[in-house]
C-alpha positions as CSV (number, residue, x, y, z in Angstrom):
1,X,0.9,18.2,16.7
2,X,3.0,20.1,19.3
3,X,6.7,19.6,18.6
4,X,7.1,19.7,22.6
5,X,11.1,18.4,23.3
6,X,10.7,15.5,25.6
7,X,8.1,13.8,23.5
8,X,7.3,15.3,20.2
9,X,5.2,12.8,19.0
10,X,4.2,10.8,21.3
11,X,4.8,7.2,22.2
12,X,6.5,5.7,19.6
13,X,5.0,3.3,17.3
14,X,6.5,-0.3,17.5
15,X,5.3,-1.6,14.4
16,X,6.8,-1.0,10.8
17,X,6.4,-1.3,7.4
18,X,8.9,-2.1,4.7
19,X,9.2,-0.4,1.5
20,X,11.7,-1.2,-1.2
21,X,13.1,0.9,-4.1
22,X,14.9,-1.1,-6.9
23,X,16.2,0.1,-10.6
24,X,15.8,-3.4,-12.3
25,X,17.4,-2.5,-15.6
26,X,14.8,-3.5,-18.0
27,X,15.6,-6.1,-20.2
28,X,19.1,-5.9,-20.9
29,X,21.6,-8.7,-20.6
30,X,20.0,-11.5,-19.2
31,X,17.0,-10.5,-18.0
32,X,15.1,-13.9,-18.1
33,X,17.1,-14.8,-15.6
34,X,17.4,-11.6,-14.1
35,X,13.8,-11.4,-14.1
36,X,13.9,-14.3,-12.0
37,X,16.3,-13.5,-9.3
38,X,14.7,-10.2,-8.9
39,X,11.3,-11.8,-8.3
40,X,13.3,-14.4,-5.8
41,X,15.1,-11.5,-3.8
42,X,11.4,-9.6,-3.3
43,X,10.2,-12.7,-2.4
44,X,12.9,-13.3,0.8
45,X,12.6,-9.2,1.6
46,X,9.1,-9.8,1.9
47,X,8.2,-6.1,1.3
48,X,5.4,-4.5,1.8
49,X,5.5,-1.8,-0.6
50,X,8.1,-1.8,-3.6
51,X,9.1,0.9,-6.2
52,X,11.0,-0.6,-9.7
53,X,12.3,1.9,-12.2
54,X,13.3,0.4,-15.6
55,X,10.6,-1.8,-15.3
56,X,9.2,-3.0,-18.4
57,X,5.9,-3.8,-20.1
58,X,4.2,-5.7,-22.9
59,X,0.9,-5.4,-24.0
60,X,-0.2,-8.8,-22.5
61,X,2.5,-8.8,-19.5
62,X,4.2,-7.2,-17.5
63,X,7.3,-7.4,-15.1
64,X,5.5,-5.9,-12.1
65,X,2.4,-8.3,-13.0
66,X,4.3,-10.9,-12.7
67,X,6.1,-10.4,-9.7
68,X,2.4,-9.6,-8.4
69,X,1.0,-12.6,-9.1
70,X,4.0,-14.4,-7.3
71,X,4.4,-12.4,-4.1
72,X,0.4,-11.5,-3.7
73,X,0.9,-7.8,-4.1
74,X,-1.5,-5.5,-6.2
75,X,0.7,-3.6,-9.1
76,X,0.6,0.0,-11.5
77,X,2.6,0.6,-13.9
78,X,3.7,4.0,-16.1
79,X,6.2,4.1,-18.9
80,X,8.6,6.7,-19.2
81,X,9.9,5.5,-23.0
82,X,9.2,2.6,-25.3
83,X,12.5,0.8,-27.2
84,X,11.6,-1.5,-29.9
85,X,7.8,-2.2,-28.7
86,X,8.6,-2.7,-25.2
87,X,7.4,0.1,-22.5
88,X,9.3,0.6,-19.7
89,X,8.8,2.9,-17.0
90,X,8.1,3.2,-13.3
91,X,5.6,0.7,-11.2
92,X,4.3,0.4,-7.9
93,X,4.1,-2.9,-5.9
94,X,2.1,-3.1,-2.3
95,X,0.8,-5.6,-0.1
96,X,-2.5,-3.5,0.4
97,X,-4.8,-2.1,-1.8
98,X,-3.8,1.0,-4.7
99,X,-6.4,3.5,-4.9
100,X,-6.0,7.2,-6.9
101,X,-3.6,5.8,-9.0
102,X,-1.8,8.8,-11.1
103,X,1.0,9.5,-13.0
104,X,2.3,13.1,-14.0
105,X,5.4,14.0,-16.4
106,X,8.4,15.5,-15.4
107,X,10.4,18.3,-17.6
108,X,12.6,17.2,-20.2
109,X,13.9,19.0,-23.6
110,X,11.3,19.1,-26.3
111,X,11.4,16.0,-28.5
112,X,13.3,14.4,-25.6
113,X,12.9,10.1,-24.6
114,X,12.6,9.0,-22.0
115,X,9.7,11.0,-20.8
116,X,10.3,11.0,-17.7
117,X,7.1,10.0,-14.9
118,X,6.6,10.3,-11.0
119,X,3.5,7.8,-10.3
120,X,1.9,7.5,-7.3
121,X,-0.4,5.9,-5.1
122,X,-2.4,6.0,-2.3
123,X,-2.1,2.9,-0.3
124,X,-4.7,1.8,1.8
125,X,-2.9,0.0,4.7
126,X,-4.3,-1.4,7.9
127,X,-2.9,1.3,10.2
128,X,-4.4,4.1,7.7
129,X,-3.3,5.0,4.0
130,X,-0.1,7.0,2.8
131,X,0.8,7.8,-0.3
132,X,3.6,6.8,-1.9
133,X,5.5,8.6,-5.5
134,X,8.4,6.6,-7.2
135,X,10.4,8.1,-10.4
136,X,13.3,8.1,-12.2
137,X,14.9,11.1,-13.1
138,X,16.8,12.2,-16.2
139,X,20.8,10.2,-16.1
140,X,24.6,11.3,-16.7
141,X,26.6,13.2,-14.5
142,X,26.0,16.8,-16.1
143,X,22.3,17.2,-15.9
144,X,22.0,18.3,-12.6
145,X,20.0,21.6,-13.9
146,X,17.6,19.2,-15.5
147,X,17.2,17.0,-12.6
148,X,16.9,19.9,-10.3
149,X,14.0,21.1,-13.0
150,X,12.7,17.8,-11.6
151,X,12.8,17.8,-8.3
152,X,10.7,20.7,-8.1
153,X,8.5,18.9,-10.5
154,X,8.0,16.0,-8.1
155,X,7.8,17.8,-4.9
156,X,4.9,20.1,-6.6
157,X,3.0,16.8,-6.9
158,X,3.9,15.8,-3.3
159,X,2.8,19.1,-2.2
160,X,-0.4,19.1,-4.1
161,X,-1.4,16.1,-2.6
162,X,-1.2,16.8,0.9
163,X,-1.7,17.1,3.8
164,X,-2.0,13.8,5.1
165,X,-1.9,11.9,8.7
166,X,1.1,10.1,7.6
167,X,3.9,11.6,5.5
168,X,4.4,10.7,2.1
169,X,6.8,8.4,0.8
170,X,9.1,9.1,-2.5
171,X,11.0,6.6,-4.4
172,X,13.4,5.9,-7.2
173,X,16.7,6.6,-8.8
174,X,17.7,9.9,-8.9
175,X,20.9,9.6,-10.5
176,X,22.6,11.8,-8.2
177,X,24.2,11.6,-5.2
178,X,23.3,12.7,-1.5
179,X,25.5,15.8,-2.0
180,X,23.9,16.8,-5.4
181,X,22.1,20.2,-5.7
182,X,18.8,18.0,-6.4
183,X,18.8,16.3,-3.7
184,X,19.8,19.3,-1.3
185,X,16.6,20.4,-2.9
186,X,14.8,17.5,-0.6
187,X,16.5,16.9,2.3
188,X,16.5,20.3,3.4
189,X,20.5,21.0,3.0
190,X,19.6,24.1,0.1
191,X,16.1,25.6,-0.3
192,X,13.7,23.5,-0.4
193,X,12.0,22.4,-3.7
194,X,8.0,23.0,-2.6
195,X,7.6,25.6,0.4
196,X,8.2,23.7,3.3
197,X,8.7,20.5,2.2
198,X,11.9,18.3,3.3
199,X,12.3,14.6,3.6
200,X,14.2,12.1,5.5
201,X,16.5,10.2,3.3
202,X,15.9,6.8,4.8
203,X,20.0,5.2,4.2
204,X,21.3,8.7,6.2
205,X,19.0,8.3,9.2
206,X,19.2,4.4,9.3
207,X,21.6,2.9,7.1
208,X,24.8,1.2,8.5
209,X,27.1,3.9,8.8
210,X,28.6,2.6,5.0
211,X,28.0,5.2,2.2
212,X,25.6,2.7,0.9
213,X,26.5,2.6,-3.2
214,X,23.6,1.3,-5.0
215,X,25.9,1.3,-8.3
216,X,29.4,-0.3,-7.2
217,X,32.2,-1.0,-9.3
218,X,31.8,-4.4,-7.9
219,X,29.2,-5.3,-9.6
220,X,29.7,-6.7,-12.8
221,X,26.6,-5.3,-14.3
222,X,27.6,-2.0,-13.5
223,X,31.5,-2.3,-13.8
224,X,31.2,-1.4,-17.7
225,X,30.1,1.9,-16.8
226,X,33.4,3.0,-15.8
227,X,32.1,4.6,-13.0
228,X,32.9,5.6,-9.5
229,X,30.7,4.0,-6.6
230,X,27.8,6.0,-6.3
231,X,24.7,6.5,-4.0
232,X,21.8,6.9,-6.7
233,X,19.1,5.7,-5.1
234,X,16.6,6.6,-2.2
235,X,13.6,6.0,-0.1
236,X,12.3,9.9,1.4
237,X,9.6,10.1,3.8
238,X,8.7,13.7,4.5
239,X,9.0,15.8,7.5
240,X,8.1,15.5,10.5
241,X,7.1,12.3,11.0
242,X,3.6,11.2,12.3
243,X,1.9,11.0,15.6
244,X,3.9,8.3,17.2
245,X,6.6,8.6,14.7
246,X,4.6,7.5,11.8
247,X,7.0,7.2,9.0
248,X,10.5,7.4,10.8
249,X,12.6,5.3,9.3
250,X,14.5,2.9,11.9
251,X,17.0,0.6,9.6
252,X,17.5,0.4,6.0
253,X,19.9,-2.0,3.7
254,X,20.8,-3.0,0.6
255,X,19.7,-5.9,-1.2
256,X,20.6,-7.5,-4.4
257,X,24.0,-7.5,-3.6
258,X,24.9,-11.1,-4.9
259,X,23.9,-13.2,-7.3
260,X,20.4,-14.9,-7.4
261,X,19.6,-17.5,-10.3
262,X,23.2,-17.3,-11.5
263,X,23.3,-13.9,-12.1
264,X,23.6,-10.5,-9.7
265,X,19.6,-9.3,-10.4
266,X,20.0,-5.8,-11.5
267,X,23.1,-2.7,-12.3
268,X,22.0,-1.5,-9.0
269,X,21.6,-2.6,-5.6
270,X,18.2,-1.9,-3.9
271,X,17.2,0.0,-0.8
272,X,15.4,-1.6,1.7
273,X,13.7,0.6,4.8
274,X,11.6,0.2,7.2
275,X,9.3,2.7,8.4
276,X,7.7,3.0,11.5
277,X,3.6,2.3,10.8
């Protein structure tokens, strides 16, 4: 594709996608109820494509079947840790089929839970597949090293899977915010994690002009933290976009902001984009 300055890519594609990334917070608190809300909030986004971390897992159910079955989405699932029989992990939600389904560690210490995962997928939508990776990297403010062992973990996978027509979509919550060494590592601020790999971050180019805190004091799920309002978690699409703009991202939000079935769904808010597709 020829970068040329009047029209880089092309005419631009009308038609978008939406993809949503959500840390669901397992089962603590409520979570029947939660459970509920959560599915009820997808349900009004209407998404086409939706990453959960802290999603959890039986061995005859799971959360992301059952949201599935309700909104008539296909699902994957890969744990990161198991508490007290219970997996819960990292799962994929789309509105199209989920071919090459694979999940691949990320580092942590020796002897270490949760083992952290980045799972993707390809997805194999009507205007051509993309892949899509959703994670959930290691928490608390002084592991940036770790998380920046990470990143470079995830964008290896990314890197090793392409090229591709469209550019790849990652996922999650990265417990760090935009001006973190990790995520300079993506959004092509430092040196980039994989040679020549950078992403969009999806709430910079298109988000309100708000800092967009997916875990706000406000929240009451969250307010026992005691922390700050924070920006934790993203939707990437990597650079450049497609022919046409495949994969630009022209608004995001947040969702899950109030509460839904007598409760606010989650500890954090979700990030809603869409993509042009």
């Amino acid at each position: 594709m020829a970068l040329v300055p009047e029209s880089p890519y092309g005419d631009l594609i009308e038609t978008t996608m939406r993809v949503v990334t959500w840390n669901v917070w397992g089962r603590l608190a409520d979570w029947e109820a939660r459970c509920e809300a959560i599915t009820q909030t997808l349900a009004r986004i209407a998404p086409d494509v939706v990453v959960l971390q802290e999603s959890w897992a039986e061995p005859s159910k799971t959360q992301a079947g059952q949201i599935a079955d309700r909104l008539g989405l296909e699902a994957a699932f890969a744990r990161d840790v198991t508490y007290e029989g219970i997996d819960v992990g990292v799962a994929l939600l789309s509105r199209w089929d989920l071919h090459e389904v694979e999940s691949r560690p990320l580092p942590v210490p020796a002897g270490e839970k949760p083992e952290n995962v980045v799972l993707k997928a390809e997805v194999a939508g009507p205007r051509g597949p993309f892949l899509v990776f959703g994670t959930h990297l290691a928490p608390f403010p002084h592991r940036s090293q770790l998380r920046q062992e990470q990143v470079r973990a995830l964008a290896s996978f990314v890197a090793d899977c392409q090229p591709q027509p469209y550019p790849a979509i990652v996922c999650g919550d990265f417990n760090a915010p935009p001006e973190s060494d990790e995520i300079r590592l993506l959004t092509g601020v430092g040196e980039p994690a994989a040679p020549n790999l950078v992403f969009f971050d999806a709430w910079s180019m298109a988000g309100d002009g708000s800092p967009g805190y997916t875990v706000a004091r406000v929240n009451p799920n969250a307010s026992p933290l005691l922390m700050p309002d924070l920006r934790w978690d993203y939707i990437f699409v990597s650079w450049p976009s497609g022919l046409g703009g495949a994969g630009h991202p022209v608004s995001a939000s947040l969702e899950g902001t109030d509460e839904s079935n007598g409760v606010v769904p989650s500890d954090h808010y979700a990030v809603v984009a869409d993509l042009r597709y």
